[in-house]
C-alpha positions in Angstrom: -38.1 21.6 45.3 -36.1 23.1 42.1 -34.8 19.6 41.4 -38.6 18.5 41.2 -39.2 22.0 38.9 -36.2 21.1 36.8 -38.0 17.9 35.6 -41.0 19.1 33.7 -39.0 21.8 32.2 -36.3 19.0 31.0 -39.0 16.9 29.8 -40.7 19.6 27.6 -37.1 20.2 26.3 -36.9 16.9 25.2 -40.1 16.7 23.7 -39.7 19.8 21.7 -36.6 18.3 20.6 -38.0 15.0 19.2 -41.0 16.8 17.6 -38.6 19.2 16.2 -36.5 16.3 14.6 -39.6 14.6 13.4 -40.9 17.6 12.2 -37.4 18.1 10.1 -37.6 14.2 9.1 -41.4 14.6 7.6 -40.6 17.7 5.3 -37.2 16.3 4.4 -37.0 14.7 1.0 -34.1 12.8 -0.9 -34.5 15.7 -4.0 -33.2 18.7 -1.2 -29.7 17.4 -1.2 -29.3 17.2 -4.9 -31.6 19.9 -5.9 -28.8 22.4 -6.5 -26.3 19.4 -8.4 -25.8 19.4 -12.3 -27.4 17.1 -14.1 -25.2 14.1 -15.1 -24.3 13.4 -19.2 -24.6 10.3 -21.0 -20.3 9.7 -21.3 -19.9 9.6 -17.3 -23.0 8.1 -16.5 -22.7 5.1 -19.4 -20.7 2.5 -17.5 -23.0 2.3 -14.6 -26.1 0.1 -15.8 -23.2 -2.6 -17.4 -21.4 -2.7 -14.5 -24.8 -2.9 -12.5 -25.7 -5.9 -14.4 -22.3 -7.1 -14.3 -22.8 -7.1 -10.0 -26.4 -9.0 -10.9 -24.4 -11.8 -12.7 -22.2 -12.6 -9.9 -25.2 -13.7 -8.0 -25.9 -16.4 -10.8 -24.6 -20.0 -10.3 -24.5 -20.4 -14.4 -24.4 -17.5 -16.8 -24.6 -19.7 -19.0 -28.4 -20.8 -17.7 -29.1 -16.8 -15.9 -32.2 -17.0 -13.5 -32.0 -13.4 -12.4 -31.3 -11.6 -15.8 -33.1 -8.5 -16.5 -35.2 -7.9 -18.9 -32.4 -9.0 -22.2 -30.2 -10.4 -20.4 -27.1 -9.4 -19.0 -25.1 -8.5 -22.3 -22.2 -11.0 -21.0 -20.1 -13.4 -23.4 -19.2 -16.3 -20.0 -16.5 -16.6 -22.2 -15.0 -13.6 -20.5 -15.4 -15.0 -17.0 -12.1 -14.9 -16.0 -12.6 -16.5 -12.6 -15.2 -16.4 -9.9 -14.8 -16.6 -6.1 -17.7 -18.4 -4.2 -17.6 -18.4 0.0 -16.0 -21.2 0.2 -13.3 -19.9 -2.1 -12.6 -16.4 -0.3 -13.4 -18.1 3.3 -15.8 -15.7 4.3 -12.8 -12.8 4.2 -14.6 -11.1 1.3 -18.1 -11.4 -1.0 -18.3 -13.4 -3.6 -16.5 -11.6 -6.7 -16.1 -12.1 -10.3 -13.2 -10.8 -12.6 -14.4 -10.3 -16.5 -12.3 -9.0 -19.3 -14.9 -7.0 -21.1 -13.7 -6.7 -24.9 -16.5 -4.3 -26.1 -15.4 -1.4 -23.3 -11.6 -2.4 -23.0 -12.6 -2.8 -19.5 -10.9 -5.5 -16.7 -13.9 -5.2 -14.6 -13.7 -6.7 -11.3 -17.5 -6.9 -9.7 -18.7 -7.5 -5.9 -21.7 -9.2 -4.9 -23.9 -7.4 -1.6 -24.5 -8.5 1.7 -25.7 -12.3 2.1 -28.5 -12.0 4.7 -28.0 -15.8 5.0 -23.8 -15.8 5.4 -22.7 -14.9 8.9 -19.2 -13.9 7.5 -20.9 -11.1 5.5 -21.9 -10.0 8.7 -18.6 -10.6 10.1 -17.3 -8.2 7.6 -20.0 -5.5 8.2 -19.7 -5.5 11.8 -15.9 -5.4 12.2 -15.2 -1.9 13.2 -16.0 -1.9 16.8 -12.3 -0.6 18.1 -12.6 2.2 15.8 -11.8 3.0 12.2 -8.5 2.2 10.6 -6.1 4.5 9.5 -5.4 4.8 6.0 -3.2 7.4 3.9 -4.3 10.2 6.2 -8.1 9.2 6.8 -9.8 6.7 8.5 -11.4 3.9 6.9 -14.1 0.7 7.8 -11.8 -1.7 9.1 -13.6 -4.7 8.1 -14.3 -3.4 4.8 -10.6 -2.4 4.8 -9.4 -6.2 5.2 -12.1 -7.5 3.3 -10.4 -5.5 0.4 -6.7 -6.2 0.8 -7.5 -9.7 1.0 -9.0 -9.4 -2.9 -6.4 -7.1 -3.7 -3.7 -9.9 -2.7 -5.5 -12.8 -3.9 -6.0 -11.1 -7.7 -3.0 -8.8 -7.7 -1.2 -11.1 -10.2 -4.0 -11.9 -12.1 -5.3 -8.3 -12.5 -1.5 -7.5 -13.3 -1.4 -9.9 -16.5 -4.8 -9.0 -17.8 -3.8 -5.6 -17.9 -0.9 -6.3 -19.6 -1.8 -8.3 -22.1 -4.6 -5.7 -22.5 -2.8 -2.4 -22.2 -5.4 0.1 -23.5 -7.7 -1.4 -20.9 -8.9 0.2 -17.8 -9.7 -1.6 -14.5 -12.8 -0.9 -13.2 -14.2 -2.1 -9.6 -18.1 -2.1 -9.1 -20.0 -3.7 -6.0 -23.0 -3.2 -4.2 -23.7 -2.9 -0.7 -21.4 -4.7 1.0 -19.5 -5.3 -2.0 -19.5 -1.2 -2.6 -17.6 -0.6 0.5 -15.5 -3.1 -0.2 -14.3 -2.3 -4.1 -14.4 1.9 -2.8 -11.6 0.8 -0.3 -9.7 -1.5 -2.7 -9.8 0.9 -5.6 -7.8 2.7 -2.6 -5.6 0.2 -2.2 -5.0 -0.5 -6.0 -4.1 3.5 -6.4 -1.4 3.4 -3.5 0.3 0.2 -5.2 -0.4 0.8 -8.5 3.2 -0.6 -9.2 2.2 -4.2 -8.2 -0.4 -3.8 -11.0 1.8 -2.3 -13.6 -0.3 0.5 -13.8 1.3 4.0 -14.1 -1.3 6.3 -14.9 -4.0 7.1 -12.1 -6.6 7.5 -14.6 -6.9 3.9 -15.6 -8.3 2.9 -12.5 -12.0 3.9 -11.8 -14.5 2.5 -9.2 -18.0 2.2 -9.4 -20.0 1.6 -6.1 -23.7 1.2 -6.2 -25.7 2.0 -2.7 -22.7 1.6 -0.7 -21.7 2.1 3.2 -20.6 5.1 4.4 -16.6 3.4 4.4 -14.4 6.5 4.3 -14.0 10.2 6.9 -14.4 13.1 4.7 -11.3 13.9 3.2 -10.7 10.4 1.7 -14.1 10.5 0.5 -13.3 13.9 -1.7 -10.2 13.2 -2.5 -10.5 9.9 -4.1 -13.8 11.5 -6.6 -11.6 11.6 -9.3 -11.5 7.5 -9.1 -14.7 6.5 -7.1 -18.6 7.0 -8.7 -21.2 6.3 -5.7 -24.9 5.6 -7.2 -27.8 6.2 -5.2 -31.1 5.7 -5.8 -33.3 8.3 -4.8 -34.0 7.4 -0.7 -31.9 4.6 -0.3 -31.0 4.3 3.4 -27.7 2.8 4.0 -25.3 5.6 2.5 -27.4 7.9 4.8 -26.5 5.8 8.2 -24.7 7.5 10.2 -24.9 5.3 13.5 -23.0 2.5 13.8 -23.7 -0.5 11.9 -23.9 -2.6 14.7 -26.5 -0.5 16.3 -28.6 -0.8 13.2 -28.7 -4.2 13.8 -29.4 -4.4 17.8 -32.1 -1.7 17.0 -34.2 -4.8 15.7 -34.9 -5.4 19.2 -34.8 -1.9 20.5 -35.6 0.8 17.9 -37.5 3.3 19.6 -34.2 3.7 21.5 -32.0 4.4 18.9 -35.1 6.8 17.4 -34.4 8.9 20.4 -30.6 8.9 20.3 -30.6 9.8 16.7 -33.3 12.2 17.5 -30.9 14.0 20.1 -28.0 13.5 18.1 -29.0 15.1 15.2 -30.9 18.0 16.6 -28.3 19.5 19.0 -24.9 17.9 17.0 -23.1 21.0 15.6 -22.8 21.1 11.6 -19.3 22.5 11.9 -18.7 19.2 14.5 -19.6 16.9 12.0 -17.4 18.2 9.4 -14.3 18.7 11.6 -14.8 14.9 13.5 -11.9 13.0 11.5 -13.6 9.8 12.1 -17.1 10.5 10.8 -17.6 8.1 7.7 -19.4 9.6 4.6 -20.6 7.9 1.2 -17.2 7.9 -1.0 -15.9 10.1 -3.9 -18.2 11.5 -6.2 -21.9 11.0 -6.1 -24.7 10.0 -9.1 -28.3 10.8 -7.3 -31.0 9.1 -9.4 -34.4 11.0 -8.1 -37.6 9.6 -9.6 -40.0 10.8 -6.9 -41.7 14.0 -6.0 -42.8 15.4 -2.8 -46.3 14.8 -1.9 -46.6 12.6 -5.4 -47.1 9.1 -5.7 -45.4 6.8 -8.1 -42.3 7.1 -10.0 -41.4 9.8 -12.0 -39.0 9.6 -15.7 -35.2 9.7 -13.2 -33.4 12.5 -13.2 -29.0 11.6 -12.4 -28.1 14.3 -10.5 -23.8 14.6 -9.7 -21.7 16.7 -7.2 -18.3 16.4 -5.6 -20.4 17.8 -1.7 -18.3 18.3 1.1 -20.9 19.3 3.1 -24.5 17.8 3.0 -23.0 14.4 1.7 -26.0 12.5 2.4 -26.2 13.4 6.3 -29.9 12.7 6.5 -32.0 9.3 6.5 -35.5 9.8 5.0 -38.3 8.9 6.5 -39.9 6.5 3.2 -41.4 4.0 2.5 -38.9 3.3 -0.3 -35.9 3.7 1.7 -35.3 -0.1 1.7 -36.5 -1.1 -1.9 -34.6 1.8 -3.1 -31.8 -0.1 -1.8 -32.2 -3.2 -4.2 -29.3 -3.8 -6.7 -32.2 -5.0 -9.5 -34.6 -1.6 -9.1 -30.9 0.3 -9.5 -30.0 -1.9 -12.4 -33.7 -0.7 -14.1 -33.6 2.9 -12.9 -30.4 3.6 -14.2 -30.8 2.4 -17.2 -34.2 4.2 -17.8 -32.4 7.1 -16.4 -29.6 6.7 -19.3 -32.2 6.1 -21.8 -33.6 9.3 -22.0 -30.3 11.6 -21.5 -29.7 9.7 -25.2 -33.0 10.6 -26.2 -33.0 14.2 -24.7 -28.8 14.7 -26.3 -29.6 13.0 -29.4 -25.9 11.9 -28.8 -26.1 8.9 -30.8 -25.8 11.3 -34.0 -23.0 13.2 -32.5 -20.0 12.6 -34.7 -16.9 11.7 -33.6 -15.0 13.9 -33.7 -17.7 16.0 -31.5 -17.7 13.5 -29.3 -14.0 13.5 -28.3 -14.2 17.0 -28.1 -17.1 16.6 -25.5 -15.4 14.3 -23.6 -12.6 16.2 -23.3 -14.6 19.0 -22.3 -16.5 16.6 -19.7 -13.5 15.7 -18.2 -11.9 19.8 -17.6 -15.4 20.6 -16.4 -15.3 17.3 -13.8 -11.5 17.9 -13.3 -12.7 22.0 -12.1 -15.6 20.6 -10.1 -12.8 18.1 -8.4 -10.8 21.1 -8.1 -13.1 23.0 -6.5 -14.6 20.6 -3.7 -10.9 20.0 -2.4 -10.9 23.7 -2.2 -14.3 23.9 -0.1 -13.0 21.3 2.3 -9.7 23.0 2.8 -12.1 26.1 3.7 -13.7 24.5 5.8 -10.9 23.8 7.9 -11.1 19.8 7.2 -8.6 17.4 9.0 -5.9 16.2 6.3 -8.1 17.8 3.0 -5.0 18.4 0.8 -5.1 18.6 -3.0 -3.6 15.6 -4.7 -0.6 15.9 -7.5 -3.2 14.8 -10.2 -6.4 14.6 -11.3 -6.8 11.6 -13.6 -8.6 13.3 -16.4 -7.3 17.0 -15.8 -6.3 18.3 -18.9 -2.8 18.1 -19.5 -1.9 21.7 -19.3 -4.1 21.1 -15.2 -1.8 18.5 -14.7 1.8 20.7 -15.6 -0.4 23.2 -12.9 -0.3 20.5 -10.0 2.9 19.3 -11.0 4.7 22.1 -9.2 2.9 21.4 -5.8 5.3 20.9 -2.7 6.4 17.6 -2.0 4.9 17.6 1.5 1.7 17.5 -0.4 2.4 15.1 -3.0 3.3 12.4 -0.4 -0.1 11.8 1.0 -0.5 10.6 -1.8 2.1 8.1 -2.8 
């Protein structure tokens, strides 16, 4: 007799818990986890519709005959294609890649194509981290996207290595999408731990730009590699906001109702505090660039906002229910959005008036205020009691007098981080 009482009561405890999830789904939008971000300048957010347009040409068979360019073109000399790396050249263990040596920005760019819906190795890729998330300098890590990465990284160590010092004013920059943004967010990784192999002393050089990536990284990796990696998202883009498993993304095809309800549990009765103290919960990496171009309860696009943070907590944590959340997800509506985006903080800063003089100054000034912010989200996760959240011995654009500050941290420290 109870057990048969017990059953209503445990089915209106589940109801009220999927209505309350919905509920929470239907007035969540992609602007309440940015709202309370800065706004991003024109000198950090520059790079990112080049080297978006840099990721579109790696899908082209020809640059020298584009069929995919934007609107004109993609502003790149195939003169300086250093090499290219189709499937049958990386043999499924990575995307397609291309290395340019970009003379305009002194930039070695290295850019990553996305996910190939019609290559089964991309899937391979995607899918490899059923025993569990590797280990990597005190974190845990995607494990296919972690091989995926050391294979590049070994295959174009040399090369990379010569470029650079031939060219050594250059920086090296990694930018992918999808796919590709997991994998350049865990080989910038690799690149900073063996910067040696590269030639490369200084930290700053290296920089990473990943476009609506995976969630690859646990938490602390993910903050304390925001002085190197730029995420872009574009307003309600899903896939830096999946928390379940990959692979149960893609078996939800057949079952998705089920994985509604799991998620639906999950989410309603899993602690915050849990979340943040499970060393094997993967978050969107290092610092993040929000583009929000839609309002609640408002229909079309809106002139984007960029919106920046170094978050610890609310990193993304929620999928929104849109119908945008997959064409948000498209590297050529990125490509567009940004660049409007970066249009009008030139109109609205005038900056292409600023002198230069002014402008070094504000770049230097950008780079103490980003170095602070840095400073300042390590300091929130070490509050917040998070596994292996230890301040690094540099930023890479900390003013010098920041560095000679860091400089006398313990060595205990300073060895998480190579």
């Amino acid at each position: 007799m109870s057990i048969a009482c017990c059953c209503p009561v445990l089915e209106c405890v589940y109801c009220l818990a999927c209505a309350r999830w919905v509920w929470q789904k239907c007035l969540y939008t992609a602007g309440h986890e940015s709202e309370h971000w800065g706004l991003a300048t024109a000198e950090e957010f520059e790079p990112v519709p080049r080297l978006c347009r840099l990721i579109l040409a790696v899908y082209e068979d020809d640059l020298h005959n584009p069929i995919w360019a934007p609107p004109g073109g993609y502003g790149i000399d195939p003169d300086w294609v250093i090499l290219r790396r189709n499937d049958q050249e990386t043999q499924g263990r990575a995307p397609p890649y291309m290395i340019y040596l970009d003379h305009n920005n002194a930039d070695v760019v290295l850019a990553v194509r996305g996910l190939n819906l019609a290559k089964e190795s991309d899937y391979a890729v995607l899918l490899d981290n059923k025993l569990g998330q590797a280990k990597f300098d005190g974190g845990y890590v995607h494990n296919g996207l972690l091989k995926a990465a050391e294979w590049v990284f070994d295959a174009e160590c040399e090369v990379l290595r010569e470029l650079l010092e031939k060219n050594p004013s250059y920086t090296l920059t990694f930018a992918g999408h999808s796919l590709g943004a997991g994998v350049v967010a865990l080989l910038v990784m690799v690149a900073v731990k063996n910067r040696s192999k590269l030639g490369i002393m200084e930290r700053k050089r290296i920089r990473c730009y990943a476009t609506a990536p995976a969630r690859c990284m646990s938490l602390n990796l993910a903050v304390r590699y925001a002085d190197v990696i730029n995420s872009i998202v574009l307003q309600d883009d899903f896939l830096p906001r999946t928390t379940t498993a990959l692979e149960d993304v893609f078996k939800s095809l057949f079952c998705l109702p089920c994985l509604l309800c799991l998620m639906c549990l999950k989410d309603t009765f899993t602690m915050k505090e849990k979340m943040l103290k499970d060393p094997r919960r993967l978050y969107a990496p290092g610092r993040l660039y929000h583009i929000v171009e839609r309002k609640p309860c408002r229909i079309g696009r809106f002139p984007p906002v960029v919106r920046t943070a170094v978050p610890v907590d609310g990193r993304f944590e929620h999928i929104v229910l849109s119908c945008n959340a997959i064409s948000d997800h498209a590297m050529i509506w990125i490509e567009r959005e940004s660049q409007r985006a970066l249009d009008l903080i030139l109109e609205k800063d005038g900056i292409m008036q600023i002198p230069a003089k002014q402008k070094m100054e504000r770049q230097e000034s950008l780079a103490r205020e980003l170095g602070e912010e840095y400073k300042a989200a390590l300091q929130r996760a070490v509050a917040l009691d998070i596994p292996q959240a230890y301040l690094p011995s540099s930023y890479g654009t900390f003013h010098e007098m920041e560095e000679a500050e860091f400089s006398g941290r313990s060595s205990e420290e300073v060895s998480w981080f190579g």
